[in-house]
N, C-alpha and C positions, 0 to 999 in steps of 0.2 A: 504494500500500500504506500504510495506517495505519502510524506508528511504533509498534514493537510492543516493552513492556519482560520482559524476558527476566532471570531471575534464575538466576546459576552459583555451584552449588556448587561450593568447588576453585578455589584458582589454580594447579592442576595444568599439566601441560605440556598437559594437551584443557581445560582450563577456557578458560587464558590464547588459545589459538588460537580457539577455539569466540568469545572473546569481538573478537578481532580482526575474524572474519569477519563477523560478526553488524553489526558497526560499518560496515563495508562494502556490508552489503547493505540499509546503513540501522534498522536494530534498534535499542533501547538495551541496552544490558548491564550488568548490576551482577552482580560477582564477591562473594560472601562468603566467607571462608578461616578456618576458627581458630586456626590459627597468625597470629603476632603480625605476622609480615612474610614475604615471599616466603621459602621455604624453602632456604637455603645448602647446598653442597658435597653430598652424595650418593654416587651411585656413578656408574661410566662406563655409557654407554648407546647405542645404535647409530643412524642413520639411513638409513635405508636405499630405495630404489626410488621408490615415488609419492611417499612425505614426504618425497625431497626435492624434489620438485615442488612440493609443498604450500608449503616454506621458500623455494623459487624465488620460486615467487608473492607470497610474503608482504615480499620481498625482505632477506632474512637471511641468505639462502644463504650468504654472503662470510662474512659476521660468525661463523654457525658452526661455518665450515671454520677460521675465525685461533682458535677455541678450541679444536680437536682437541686429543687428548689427545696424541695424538705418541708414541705408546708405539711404539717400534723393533722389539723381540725379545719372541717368547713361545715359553716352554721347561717343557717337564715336566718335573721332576726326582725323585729316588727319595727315601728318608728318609735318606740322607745327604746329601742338596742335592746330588749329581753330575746335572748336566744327561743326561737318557735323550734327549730331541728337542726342538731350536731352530728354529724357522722364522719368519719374519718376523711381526709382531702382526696386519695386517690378512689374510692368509690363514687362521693360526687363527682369529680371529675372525670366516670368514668373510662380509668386504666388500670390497667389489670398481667399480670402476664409479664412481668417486669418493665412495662411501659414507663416510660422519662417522662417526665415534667422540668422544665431547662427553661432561663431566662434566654428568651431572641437574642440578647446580642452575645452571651454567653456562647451559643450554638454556632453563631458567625466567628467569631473568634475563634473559637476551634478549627473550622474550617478555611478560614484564610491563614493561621496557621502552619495547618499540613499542605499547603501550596503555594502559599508565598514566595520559597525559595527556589519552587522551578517555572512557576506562571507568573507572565507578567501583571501586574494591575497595575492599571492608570487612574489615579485618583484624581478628584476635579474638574471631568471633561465629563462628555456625552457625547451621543449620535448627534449630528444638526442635520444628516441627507444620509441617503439609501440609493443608488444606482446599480441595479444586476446587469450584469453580462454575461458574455459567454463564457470568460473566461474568471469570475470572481462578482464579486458585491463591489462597488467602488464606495468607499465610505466618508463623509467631510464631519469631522467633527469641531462642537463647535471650538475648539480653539485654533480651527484655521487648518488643520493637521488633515491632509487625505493620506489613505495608503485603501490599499486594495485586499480582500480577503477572500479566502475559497468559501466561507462559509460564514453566515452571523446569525448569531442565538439572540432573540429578547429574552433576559432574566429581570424583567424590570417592572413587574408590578402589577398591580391591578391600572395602575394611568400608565400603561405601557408605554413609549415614547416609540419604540421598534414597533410596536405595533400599527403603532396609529401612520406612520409612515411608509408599513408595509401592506397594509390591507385597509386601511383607512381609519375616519374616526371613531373616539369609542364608543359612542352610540349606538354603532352597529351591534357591538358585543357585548357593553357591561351590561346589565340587569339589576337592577335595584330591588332590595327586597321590602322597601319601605320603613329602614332604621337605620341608624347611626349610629355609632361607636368613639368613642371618646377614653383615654387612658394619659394618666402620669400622674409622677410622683409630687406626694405632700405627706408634709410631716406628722411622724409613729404617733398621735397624739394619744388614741386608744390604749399602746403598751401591745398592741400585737406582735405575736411570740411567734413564726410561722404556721399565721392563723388566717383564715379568710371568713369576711361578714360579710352576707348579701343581703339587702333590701331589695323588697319587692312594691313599688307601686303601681298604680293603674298606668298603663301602658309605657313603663318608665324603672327601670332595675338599677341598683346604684353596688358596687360593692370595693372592697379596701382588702389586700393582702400586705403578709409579709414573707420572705423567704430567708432562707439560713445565711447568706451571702449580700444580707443588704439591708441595713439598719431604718433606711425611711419604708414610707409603704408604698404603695399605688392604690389609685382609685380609677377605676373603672364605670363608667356610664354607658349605658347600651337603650337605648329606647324607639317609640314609634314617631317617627319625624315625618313632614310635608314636603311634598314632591318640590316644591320651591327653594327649599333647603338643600336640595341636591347639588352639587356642582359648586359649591361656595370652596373657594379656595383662601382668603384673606384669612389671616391668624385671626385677627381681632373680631371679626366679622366672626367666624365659626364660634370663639369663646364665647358671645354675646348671643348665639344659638344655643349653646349648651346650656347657659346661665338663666335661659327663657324656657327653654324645655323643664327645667329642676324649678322653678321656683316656686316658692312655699311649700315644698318637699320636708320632709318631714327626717328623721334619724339624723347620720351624720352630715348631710349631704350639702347644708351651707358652710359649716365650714372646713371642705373639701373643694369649696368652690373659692372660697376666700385665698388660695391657694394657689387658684387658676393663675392669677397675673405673674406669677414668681416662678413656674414651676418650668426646668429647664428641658424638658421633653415631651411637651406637648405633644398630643395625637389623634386626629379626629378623621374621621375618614366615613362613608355612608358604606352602608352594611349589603354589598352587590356582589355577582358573583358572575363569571366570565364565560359565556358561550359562543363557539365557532365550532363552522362545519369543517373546518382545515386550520390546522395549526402551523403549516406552514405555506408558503408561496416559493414556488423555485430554489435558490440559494438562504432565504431566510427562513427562520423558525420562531418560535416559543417555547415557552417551559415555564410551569411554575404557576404562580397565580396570573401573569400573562395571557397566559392561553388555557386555563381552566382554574380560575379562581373559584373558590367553594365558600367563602367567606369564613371569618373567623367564628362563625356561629356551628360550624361544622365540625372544629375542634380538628380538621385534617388539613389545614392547609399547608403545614412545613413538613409533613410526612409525604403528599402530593407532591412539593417540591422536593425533594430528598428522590421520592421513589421516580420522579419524572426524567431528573437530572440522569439517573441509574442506564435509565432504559434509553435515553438518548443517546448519550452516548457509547452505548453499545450496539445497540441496531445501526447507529455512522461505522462503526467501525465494520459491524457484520455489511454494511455496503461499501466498504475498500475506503471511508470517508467522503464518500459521495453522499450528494443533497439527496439522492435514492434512500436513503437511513432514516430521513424524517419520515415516510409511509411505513414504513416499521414499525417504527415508533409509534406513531395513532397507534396503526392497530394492534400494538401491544398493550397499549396502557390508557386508553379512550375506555374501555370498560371497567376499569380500577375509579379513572376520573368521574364517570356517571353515577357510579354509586358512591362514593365517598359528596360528589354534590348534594346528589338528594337528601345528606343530611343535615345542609345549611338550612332549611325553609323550616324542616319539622322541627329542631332544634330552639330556633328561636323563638315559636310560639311557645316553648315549655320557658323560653328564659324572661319573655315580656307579655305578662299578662292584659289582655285589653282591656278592661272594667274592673269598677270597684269588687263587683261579684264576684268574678272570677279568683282577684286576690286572696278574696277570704274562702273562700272555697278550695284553694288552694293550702292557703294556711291550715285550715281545719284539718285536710288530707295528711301533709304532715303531721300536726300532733300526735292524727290518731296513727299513721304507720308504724311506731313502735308498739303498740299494743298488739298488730293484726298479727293473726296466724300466717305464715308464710312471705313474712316480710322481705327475706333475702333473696326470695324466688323471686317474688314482684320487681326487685333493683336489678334483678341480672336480667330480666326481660326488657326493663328501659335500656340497659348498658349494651345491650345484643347488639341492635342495629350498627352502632359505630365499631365493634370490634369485628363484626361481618365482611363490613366497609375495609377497614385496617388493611384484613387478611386476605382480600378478594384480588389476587395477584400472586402468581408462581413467579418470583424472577428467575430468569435465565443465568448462567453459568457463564457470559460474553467469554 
């Protein structure tokens, strides 16, 4: 096989894997990122079923189990903070099976890590143009810089930049599921011990962790927002949606907001999920939440990336490194990405109640789950679906 040079948008968590593999199957890789350097701190995030097969492989497994978050207890509680139900953090979060729980930037660190020393990354640029030929992608980025590539991967996002460039704008593909998402850090004021509290109100869910490796907390806001609130990109603008969606909210939730102005990682993004009938066009491709975002409401989206990165660059290589590897690819791993989808939509209605009703009907269900007969049956029946999803994927042996 020709060495074939391969240009990755994103030192995402499918960039940085995508570019390990690549390396391995003899490829070159060059990562470009616009951010200045590998992205710090984030939120917690899961791994789960094949990816950790994929982490097996890659031989990190260890490394990402001593970074676990370690969170002990996850409790719902009412708007006076009295706990309604306690149960251990990895059954709520249904994992199981030795499934990771790892902070995002923890995850990227590890992985630009183990490939730093032989791929290149260019920190601070981007794609500005996209030109295929016959002979390569011709590429301008923006700092002025062209050079030509056999092959370019988007690892870049749910606002893909490679996408939108290659197949058009994102309208064609994201889908909105009608919420928001909202995360960063404000100060332990509670004393959480790696503990996680979730408030539930009418169409509007607020909750606060801690983990073993990081002394402030995070707050999290997840709720049902208006189609007109879509698309808002302005910092100030978004916080001032947040701030309108909470207020007179009840538990901790003002002052979690009193916090907003200071808090140095801000995160607000609307809760969508990414559909195409083609993941790639000719010479370019996708990977990752790019080209089948599942939302974070799905609980699989860096396992999707992990496992997407795997099979990509395996089926290039099973095609001599030719752009022939991305038809592979789909049909390798388009039936892994369907079903770990489908668990964005149902998901969310169990995490943001619509009505006052449903709240307390909810609450109720809990108190009494500890008393019913066959309580532990009923959690592995909700927990099924997602380790279904997980597992729904043989990887290949490239």
């Amino acid at each position: 096989m020709q060495q074939q040079t391969v240009l990755i948008s994103g030192a995402s968590v499918a960039g940085a894997t995508l570019a390990y593999w690549l390396l391995q199957h003899g490829m070159t890789p060059v990562v470009v990122e616009k951010a200045p350097a590998v992205r710090p701190g984030g939120y917690k995030i899961d791994l789960r079923g094949a990816a950790l097969k994929v982490a097996d492989r890659m031989g990190i497994l260890e490394e990402v189990r001593r970074h676990r978050t370690e969170v002990r207890e996850a409790s719902v509680v009412n708007a006076r903070g009295n706990r309604v139900k306690s149960m251990d953090a990895d059954s709520f979060g249904g994992r199981v099976h030795g499934d990771a729980e790892i902070m995002r930037g923890d995850l990227t660190r590890i992985l630009y890590d183990l490939t730093k020393d032989k791929a290149e990354y260019r920190f601070g640029d981007s794609i500005a143009e996209l030109e295929q030929g016959p002979d390569g992608v011709r590429v301008i980025f923006e700092s002025g810089r062209t050079e030509t590539f056999d092959l370019v991967v988007g690892a870049d996002g749910l606002h893909s930049r490679t996408r939108s460039l290659a197949f058009g704008p994102q309208e064609r593909y994201v889908r909105d599921l009608g919420y928001h998402v909202s995360i960063f850090s404000v100060p332990n004021h509670l004393g959480l011990d790696r503990e996680e509290l979730t408030y539930v109100g009418p169409g509007r869910t607020a909750l606060a962790y801690t983990t073993a490796h990081d002394t402030s907390a995070k707050a999290m806001f997840l709720w049902s927002s208006r189609p007109q609130d879509h698309g808002v990109r302005d910092t100030a603008e978004q916080q001032r949606l947040l701030a309108e969606a909470y207020r007179g909210e009840g538990w901790e939730v003002p002052r979690f907001l009193e916090a907003l102005p200071a808090a140095p990682d801000f995160y607000f993004d609307s809760l969508s999920q990414v559909h195409m009938d083609s993941w790639s066009t000719g010479r370019v491709g996708l990977v990752g939440d790019a080209a089948y975002c599942a939302s974070p409401a799905s609980g699989q989206g860096t396992s999707l990336a992990m496992v997407g990165a795997y099979v990509l660059a395996g089926e290039l290589a099973t095609a001599g490194g030719s752009a022939e590897g991305f038809a592979g690819y789909e049909r390798a791993l388009r039936p892994f990405a369907d079903a770990n989808q489908k668990l964005g939509p149902a998901n969310v209605k169990r995490m943001v109640m619509n009505s006052p009703a449903q709240v307390r009907i909810s609450m109720l269900m809990l108190r009494l789950l500890q008393h019913l007969p066959g309580k532990d049956h009923m959690m592995a029946k909700v927990l099924e679906p997602i380790q279904q999803a997980a597992n729904s994927i043989e990887l290949k042996a490239y």
